[in-house]
N, C-alpha and C positions, 0 to 999 in steps of 0.2 A: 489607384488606391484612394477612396476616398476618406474623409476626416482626418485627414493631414498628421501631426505629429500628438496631437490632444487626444483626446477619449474617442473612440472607435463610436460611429453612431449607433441606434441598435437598428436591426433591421425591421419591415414592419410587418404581423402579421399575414401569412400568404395564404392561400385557400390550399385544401388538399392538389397535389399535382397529381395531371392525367397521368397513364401508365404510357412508360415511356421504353423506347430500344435501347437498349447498349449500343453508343455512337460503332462505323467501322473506323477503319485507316482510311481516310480521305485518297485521292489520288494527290501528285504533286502537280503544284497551281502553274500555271506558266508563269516564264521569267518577269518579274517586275512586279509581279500583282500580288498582294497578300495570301498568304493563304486562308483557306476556308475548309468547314465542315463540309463531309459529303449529305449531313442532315438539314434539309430545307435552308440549303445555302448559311449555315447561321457562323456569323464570325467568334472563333473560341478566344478565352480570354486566358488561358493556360492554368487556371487555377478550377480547383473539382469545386463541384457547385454541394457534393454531401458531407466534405471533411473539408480539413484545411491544409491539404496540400496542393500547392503549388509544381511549374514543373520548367524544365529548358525547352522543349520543344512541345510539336501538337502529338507526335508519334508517341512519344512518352504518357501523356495526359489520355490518350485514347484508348493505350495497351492498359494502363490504371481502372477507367472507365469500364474495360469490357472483364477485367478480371473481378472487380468488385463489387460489379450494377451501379455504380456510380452515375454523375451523369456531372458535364462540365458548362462552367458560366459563359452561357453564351449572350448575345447580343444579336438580336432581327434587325436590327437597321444600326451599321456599322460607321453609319455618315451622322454625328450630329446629335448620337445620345449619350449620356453618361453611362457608367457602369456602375452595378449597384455597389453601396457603399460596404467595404470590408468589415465584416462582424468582430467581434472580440479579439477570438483565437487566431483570425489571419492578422489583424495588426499585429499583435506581439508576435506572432510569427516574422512578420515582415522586419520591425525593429531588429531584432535578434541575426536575422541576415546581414542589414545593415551594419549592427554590430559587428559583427564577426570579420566583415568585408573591412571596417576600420581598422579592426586589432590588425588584421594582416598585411597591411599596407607598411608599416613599421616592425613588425614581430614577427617571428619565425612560430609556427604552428607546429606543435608537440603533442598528437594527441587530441584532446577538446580543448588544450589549454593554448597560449599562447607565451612563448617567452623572448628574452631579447638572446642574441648568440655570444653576445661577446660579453655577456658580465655572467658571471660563474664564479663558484668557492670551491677550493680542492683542501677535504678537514683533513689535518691532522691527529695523528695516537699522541700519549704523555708522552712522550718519546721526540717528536718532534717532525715523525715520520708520515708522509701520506698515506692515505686508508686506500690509493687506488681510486677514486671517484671521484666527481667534480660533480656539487649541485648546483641547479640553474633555479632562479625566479620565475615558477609561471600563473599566469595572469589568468583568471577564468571571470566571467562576468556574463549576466542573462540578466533579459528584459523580463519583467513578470506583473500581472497585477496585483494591488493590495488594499488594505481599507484597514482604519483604527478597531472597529467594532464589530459585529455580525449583522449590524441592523441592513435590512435589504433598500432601506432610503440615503444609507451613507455611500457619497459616488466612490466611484474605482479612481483611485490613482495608478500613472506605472510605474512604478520602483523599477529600478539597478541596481541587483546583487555582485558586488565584485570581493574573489578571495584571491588570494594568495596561495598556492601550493606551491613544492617541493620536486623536481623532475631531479633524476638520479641517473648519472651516466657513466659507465667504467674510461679509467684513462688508459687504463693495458686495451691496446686493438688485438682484432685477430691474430696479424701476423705476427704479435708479440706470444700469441698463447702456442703457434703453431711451430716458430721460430725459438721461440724461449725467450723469455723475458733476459733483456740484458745482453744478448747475442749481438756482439761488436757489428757482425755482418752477416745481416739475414740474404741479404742477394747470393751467397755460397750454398744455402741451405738446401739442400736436396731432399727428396721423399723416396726412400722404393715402395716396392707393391704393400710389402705390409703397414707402411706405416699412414697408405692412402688410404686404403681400408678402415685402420683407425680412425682416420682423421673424417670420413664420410662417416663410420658408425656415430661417432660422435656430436656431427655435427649435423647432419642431411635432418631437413624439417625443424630444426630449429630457429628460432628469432633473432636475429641482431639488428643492429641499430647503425645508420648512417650516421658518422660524428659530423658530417658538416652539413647534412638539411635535417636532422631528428628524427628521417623517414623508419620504420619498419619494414623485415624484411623478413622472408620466409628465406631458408640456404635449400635450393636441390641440387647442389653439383659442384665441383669445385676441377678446375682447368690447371692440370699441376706440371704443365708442358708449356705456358705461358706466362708470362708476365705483364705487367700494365705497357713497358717498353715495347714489347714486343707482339701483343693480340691488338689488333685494327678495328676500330669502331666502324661498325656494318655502316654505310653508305658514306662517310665523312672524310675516307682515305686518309686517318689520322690514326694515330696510335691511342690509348686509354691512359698514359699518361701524358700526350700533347691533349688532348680532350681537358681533362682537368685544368691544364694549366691555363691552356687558351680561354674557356667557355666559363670557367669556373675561378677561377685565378686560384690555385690550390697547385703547392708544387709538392710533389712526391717525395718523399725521404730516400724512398727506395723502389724508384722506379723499375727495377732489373728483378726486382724479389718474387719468387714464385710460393703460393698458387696464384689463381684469378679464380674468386669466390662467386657464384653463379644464384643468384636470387631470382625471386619470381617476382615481379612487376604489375600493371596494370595489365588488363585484358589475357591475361597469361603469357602473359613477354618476359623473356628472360632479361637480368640484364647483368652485365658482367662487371665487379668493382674490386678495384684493389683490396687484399685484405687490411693494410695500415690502415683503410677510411671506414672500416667495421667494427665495430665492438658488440660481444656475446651481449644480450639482455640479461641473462638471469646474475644475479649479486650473490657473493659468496657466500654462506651461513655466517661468519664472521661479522660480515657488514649486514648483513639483513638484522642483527640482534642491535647496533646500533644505530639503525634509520631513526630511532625518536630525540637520539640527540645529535645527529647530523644531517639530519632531511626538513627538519622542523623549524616554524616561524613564531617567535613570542609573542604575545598580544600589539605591544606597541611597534615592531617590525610590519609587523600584518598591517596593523593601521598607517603608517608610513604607506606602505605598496599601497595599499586601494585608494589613498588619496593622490599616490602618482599616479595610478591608472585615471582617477577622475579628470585630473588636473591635462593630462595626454588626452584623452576621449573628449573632453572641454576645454581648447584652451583661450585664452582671453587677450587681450591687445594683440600687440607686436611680440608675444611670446611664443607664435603658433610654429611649433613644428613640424618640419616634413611626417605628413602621412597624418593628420588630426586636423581634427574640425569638421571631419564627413559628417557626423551627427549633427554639428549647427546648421551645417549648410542642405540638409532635409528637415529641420524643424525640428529638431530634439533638442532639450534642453536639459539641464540637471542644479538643483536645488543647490544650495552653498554648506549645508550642514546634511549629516547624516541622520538616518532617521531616528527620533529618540522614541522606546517604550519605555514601561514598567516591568520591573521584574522583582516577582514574589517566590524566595526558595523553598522548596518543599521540604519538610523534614522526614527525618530517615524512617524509612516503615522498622517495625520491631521485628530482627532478624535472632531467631533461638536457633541453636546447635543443642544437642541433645540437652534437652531442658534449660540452658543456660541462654540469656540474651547476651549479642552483641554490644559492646562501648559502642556509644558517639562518636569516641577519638577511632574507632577502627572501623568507619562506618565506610572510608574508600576502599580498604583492603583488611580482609579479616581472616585470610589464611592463617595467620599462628595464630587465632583465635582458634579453628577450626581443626588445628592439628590436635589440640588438646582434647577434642570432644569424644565422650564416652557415652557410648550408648544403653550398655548395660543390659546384652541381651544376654538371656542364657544361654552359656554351650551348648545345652541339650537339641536347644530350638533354631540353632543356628543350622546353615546349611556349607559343608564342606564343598569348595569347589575343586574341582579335576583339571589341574591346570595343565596345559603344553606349551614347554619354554620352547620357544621357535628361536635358534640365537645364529649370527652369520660367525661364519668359520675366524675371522680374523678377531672377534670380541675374544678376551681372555678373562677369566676370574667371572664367568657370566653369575656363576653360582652362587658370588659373595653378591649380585646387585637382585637375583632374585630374593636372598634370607634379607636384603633389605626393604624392598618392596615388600615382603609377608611380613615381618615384623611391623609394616606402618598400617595397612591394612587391616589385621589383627588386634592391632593395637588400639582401635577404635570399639572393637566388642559391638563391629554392628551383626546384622543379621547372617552376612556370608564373611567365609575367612577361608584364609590359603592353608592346605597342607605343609606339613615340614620340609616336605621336598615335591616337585612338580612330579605330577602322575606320569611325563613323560618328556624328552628332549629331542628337536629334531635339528639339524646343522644344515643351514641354509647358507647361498651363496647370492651371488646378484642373479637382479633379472629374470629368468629362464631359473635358474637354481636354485632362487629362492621358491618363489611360487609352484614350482616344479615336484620340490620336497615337499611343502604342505598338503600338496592332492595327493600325492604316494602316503603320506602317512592317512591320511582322511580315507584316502578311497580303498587301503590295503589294513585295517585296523578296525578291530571292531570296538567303537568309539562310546565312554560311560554316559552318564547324564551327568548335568551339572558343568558342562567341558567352559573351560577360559582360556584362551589362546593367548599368551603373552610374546610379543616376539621385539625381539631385539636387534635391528636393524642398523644395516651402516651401508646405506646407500653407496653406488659407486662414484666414482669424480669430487669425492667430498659434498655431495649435495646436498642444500636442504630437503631434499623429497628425494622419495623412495620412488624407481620406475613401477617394482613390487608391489607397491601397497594397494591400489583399488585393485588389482587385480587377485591381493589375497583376501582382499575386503567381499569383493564380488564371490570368490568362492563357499568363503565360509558364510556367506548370508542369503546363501541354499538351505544351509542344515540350521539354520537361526543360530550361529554360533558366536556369543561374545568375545570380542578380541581387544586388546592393547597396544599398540607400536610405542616404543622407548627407540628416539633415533641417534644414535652414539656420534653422529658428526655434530649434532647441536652441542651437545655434552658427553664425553667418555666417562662415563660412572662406574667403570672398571678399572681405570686410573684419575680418577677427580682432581685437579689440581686448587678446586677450591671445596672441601668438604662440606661445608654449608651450604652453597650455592645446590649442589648436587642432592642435598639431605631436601632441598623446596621445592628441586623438579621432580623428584620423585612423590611427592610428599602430595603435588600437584597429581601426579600418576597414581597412586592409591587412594585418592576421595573421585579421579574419574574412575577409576574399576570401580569403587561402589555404587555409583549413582549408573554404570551400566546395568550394574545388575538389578537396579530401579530401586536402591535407598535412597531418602531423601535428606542428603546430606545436614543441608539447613532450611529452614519455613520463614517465610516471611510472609508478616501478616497483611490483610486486603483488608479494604474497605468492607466495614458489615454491614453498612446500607446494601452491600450485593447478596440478593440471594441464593441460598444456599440449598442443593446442590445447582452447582454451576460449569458450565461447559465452557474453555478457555479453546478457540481456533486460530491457528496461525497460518497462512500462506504464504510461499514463496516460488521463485522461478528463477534455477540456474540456465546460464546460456553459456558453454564454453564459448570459448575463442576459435577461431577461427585458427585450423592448420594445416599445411601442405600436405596433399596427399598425393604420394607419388604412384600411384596409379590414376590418378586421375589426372595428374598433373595441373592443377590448381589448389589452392586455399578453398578447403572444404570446412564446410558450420555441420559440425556433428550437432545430434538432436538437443532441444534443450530440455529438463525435466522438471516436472512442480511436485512440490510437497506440501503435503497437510500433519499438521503437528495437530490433536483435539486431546488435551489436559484437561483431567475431571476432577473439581476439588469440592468432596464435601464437606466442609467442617472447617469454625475457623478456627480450631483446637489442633494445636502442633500436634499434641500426642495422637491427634485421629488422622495423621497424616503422614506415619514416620515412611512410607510406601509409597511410589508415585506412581500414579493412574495416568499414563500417557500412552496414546495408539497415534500409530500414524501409518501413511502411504504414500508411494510416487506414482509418479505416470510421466512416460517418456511422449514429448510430444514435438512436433515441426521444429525447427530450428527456427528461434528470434519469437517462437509465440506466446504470448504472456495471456491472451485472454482467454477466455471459456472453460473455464475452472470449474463451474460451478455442478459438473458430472463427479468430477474427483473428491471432492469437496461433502456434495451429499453424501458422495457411497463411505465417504471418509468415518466423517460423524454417526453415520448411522450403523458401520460397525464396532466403531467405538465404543457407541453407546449397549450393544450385545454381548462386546468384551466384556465390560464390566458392569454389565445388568444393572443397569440405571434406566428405568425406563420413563421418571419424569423430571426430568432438569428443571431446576427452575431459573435460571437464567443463561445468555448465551451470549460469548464478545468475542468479537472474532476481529484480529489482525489480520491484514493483507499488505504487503509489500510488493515494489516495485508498480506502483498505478503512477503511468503521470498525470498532469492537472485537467488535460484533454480527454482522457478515456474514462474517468471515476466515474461518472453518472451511469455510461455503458455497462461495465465490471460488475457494479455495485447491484441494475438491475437483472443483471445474468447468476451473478452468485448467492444473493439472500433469501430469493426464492428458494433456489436448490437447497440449502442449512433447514429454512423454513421448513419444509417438506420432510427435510432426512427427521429435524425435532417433533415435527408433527406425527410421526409414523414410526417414532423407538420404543412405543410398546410395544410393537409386532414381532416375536416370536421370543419375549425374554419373560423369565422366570419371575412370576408375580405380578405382571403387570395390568393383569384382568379388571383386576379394580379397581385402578386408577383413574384408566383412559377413559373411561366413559364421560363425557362431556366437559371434556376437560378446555382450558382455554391454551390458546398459541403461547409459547414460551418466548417470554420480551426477551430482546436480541439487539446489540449493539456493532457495526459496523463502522472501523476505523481503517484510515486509508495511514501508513507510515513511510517517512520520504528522508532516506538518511543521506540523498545524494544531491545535496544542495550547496549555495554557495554562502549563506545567511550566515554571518558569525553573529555572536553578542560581545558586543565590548563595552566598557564602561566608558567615561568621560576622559578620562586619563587615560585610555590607550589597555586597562588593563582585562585579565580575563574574569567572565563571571563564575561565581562556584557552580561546583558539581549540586545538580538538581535543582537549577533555576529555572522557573517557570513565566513564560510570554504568552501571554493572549491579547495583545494590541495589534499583532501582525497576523490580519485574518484574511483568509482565501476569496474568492469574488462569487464564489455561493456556496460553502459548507466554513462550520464554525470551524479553526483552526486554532490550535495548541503549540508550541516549541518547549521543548525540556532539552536541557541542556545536560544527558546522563553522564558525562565523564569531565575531569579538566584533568588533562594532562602536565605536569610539568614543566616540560620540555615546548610544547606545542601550545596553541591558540583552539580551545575545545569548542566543537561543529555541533551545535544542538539537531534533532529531531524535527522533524514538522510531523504531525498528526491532523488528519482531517476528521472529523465526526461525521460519516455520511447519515449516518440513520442510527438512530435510538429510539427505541419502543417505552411510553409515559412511564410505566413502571420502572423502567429503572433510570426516571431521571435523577432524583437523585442519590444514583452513582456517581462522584463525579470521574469521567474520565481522564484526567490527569494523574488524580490520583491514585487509581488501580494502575493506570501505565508506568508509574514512577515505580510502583509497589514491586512489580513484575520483573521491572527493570534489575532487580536484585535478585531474581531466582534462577537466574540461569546456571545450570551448575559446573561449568564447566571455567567458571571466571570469578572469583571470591570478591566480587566487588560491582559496582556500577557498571551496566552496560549500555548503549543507546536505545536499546529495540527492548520492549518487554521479551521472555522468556520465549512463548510460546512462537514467537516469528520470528527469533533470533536461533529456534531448534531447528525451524522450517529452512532458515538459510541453511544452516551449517546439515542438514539431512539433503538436499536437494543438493549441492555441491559434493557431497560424498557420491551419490546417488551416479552424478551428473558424469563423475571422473572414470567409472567402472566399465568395462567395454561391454555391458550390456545396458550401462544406461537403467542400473538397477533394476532389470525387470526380474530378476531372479531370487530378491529377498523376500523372505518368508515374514510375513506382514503380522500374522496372526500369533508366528513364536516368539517374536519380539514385542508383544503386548506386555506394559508394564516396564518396560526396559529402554533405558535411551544410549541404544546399544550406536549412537554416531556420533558420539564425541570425541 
């Protein structure tokens, strides 16, 4: 690696290269001798000569090479020359190895993060009582380039972003869930047939957690004829809990206790562990609703940790301890202060609910602003919806939480309102009996217009999530049918034990039925240097996780999906906009692929643009999520084209548009890359947090102008700004400025009465691609065209 720990050289100009093979698999070199290409002898250097990956071996780098057309750095004369010197993206590549090889020398690896094992907090209720969990400190930190200004003559430096997160781990293990919490003596505890059945319906394919390395684990099988005592570690002639004690120094509580929990491992190897040393992953609804005030780090907590992470990753005299100083000892260094910018806060764009503006003071949260608001439409003109209360069999008084949801609904006087009683009632069950009932009523009933699905859900095992839900989701967005869930484990709103609290989630659930049915709750106003009409595009790309599949018997990556959210806003007149003009679409595609959008993307906007017969936009800005810093230039020139194109060709087959298009010019177009998964905090001088809508432009990218908004501060927590990239902007709308329509946007999302990170239209893209993403068709089955005008996925 050349240019050592300083600035990567740049490489120099190379002439076109000849057309070349896809390397094969070499033969293996005889003993002693290096290996070599089977291409004119050339020694590889195990790094791709077209991208920046790197690799362990040459078999690896040559199966890379021949899937990609790649081609790899080699070297003609192996004796006596240098290798050329590493370009930008492989040095901070290389750092960042380096890094990581540091942190883990000392730290237990959790994920991407890094923490230490033995320091943990376990919160308590007002009570005095454990919540059940222990958090742990973990440590994340990336090597990255930076520069004060955009000017292309100011050098790169490399910055070290280090934060602070929050890892969450249950102190009840498995055998406490399976045994009973509190059970003097699980070693007695026996299973018959039925309760093994339970206990694999339950659990087979789901995730737990190793309590003593942090690993992940898939469960396909549980050994309930066994115990750690007693099942022998395959080649070690040892038992599974001599194994522990000896190799691991970890001595079993309850060595004798059955089952032996069967996880799926590396290369699809089983491997067998005590249940005490498991604990489930997912957190109980109880504790999910307080992670912000028990999971969370305060500004000056957070700055303490990354000056211990500095201080361990650097250390200085006779203070170096075990596992630090790798980075000195390769030529890295790190500056004594933290980087200082400027930070200029943006003031609140003007947010009206039915004619009336938003306070200042209610500028972070304006729900009971919003309950108030009257719209004042006539009865006459309003549209009656045909609701179906879908309610599970064990909800009671469902009837008194329906006449409250129509009453707040109603209560608004906007364009759609609930009947006095639901056009129809169907009694669902879990599972199978839920979803089960709603296609017998759907598929057995001849179904009015106007239909609203309201269903009232109480998942099984007390969960947060319904097994139910995408798969009722997926059904009814066949027929375009708007739906609701109200899930009675968050809150019983048939028995409320806090009537207020209860009157805000619902209250929360009757401004999302309106804005399904495409009202636009409240307007906030844009920049009017942008011209009008304007096209707002968002992108995004869910990728589930990864789950056991037992017929395949491995951790299978179901497909991942993208969506296009295309918002059309003409008029910067509230009242010309009490209706929202939003089309979108998904497309299921490869598992982990995030590029070549730019097919989805055209067909997106240019039906858009026929939905709602708009045949000449006059401006266009399109959000994209999830690019990182290496692929944006690729992205950017695969999808602006394709927008380019769909804009250029939306007068073709809409009503009116003859007279327009004739010579008309390209519609200016702006192109921003959004990157919420960083490690960047802002903090002030004093450790403290910066306000909600603080804006940074001294921390810029190493070739596109770069932004940071800081859309939320939490309370509880240390708030994560935004990075924004400006890839491309068209003269005309330079002055737009883009901070300030993204801060603007940042308020319309309507599903959040408040500040969000991500303007609107990429923040619908996430939350539609994840709907999309969860449904076991992978949403190919929604009807695109009936949900125009509706943001029927919130």
């Amino acid at each position: 690696w050349a240019g050592g720990a300083g600035a990567a050289a740049a490489a120099a100009p190379q002439p076109p290269p000849p057309v070349r093979a896809a390397p094969q698999c070499p033969p293996s070199p005889p003993a002693g001798q290096p290996p070599t290409s089977a291409l004119n002898e050339l020694a590889l250097d195990l790094r791709c000569d077209d991208c920046i990956h790197s690799f362990v071996d040459e078999n690896a780098l040559i199966m890379h090479c021949r899937e990609t057309g790649h081609f790899p750095v080699t070297d003609r004369e192996r004796d006596g020359m240098v290798s050329r010197a590493a370009n930008r993206e492989e040095l901070v590549q290389y750092a960042n190895v380096v890094l990581k090889r540091a942190l883990g020398e000392k730290l237990a690896r959790w994920g991407r993060e890094y923490i230490d094992p033995k320091s943990s907090t376990e919160p308590m209720d007002r009570n005095g009582r454990s919540l059940g969990v222990r958090v742990f400190k973990a440590y994340s930190c990336e090597f990255g380039w930076n520069k004060p200004n955009p000017s292309k003559a100011e050098p790169l430096r490399l910055v070290l972003t280090a934060d602070l997160r929050a890892k969450v781990m249950r102190t009840k293990s498995l055998l406490d869930v399976l045994c009973g919490e509190g059970n003097p003596n699980p070693e007695r505890t026996t299973f018959d047939a039925r309760a093994q059945t339970q206990i694999k319906n339950a659990w087979l394919s789901e995730v737990v957690i190793a309590t003593y390395d942090k690993r992940c684990y898939s469960v396909v099988d549980f050994v309930f004829d066994k115990s750690p005592a007693t099942l022998p570690v395959e080649g070690l002639g040892m038992s599974h809990a001599d194994y522990f004690a000896k190799k691991k120094d970890i001595h079993l509580k309850h060595p004798n206790a059955r089952p032996m929990v069967v996880v799926q491992g590396r290369n699809n190897t089983r491997i067998h562990l005590p249940c005490e040393l498991v604990c489930g992953n997912e957190l109980d609804p109880q504790i999910k609703m307080k992670l912000p005030s028990i999971a969370s780090f305060t500004p000056d907590v957070r700055l303490e940790g990354i000056e211990e992470m500095r201080r361990y990753l650097i250390p200085t005299g006779k203070s170096k301890r075990a596992g630090g100083g790798l980075l000195t000892s390769l030529g890295f260094g790190l500056a004594d202060a933290l980087i200082k910018v400027k930070v200029t806060r943006l003031s609140l764009p003007v947010i009206t609910a039915a004619g009336l503006s938003v306070p200042d003071k209610m500028g972070g949260m304006w729900a009971p602003f919003i309950a108030r608001a009257n719209y004042k439409v006539n009865p006459k003109y309003a549209v009656a919806l045909n609701v179906v209360l879908v309610g599970h069999r064990n909800i009671r008084n469902y009837g008194d939480v329906y006449n409250k949801i129509r009453d707040m609904v109603n209560g608004h006087n906007a364009k759609f309102r609930l009947g006095d009683k639901p056009f129809a009632y169907v009694q669902a069950g879990d599972k199978n009996d839920h979803w089960g009932a709603v296609e017998r009523y759907f598929g057995g009933t001849k179904i009015p217009n106007n239909v609203f699905v309201l269903d009232l859900c109480k998942p099984p095992n007390r969960s947060a999530t319904d097994p139910a839900y995408h798969v009722v989701k997926s059904y009814l967005g066949r027929g375009g049918y708007l739906s609701q869930f109200v899930n009675f484990n968050t809150y019983d709103h048939a028995n409320p034990r806090d009537v207020n609290k209860s009157g805000l989630i619902l209250q929360g659930v009757a401004r999302q039925m309106l804005s399904k049915c495409g009202v636009r709750v409240w307007w906030v106003n844009i920049p009017r240097s942008l011209p009008l009409p304007a096209v707002f595009v968002g992108v995004d790309v869910f990728h589930a996780p990864r789950k056991y599949d037992p017929k395949a018997g491995r951790r299978m990556a179901k497909e991942s999906v993208a969506a296009v959210i295309v918002q059309i806003i003409r008029s910067h007149s509230p009242e010309e906009n009490s209706i929202v003009e939003v089309y979108c679409e998904t497309e299921v595609r490869a598992a982990g692929k995030e590029m070549e959008l730019g097919s989805v993307m055209s067909r997106t906007v240019s039906n858009a643009l026929k939905a709602f017969s708009l045949p000449a936009p006059k401006s266009c800005v399109i959000w994209r999520d999830g690019v990182g810093d290496n692929t944006i230039s690729q992205v950017a020139a695969q999808e602006v084209p394709a927008v380019r194109s769909a804009l250029a060709t939306s007068g073709r087959g809409v009503v009116g548009a003859a007279a327009v298009t004739g010579g008309r010019q390209k519609v200016p177009l702006a192109y921003i890359i959004c990157q919420k998964r960083i490690n960047t905090k802002l903090l002030t001088e004093d450790g403290k947090a910066v306000p909600c809508g603080a804006l940074v432009t001294d921390l810029q990218g190493a070739d596109y102008r770069t932004f940071y908004i800081n859309g939320t501060s939490p309370p509880y927590s240390t708030p994560k700004p935004a990075r924004f990239v400006l890839v491309e902007r068209d003269p005309p709308l330079a002055n737009v400025s883009p901070s300030q329509l993204s801060w603007a946007l940042c308020h319309d999302y309507p599903n959040w009465t408040g500040p969000i990170k991500l303007p609107s239209p990429v923040q619908m893209a996430h939350k539609l691609a994840e709907l999309a993403g969860g449904m076991p068709d992978n949403g190919e089955s929604l009807d695109h065209e009936k949900y125009a005008g509706k943001i029927y996925f919130l």
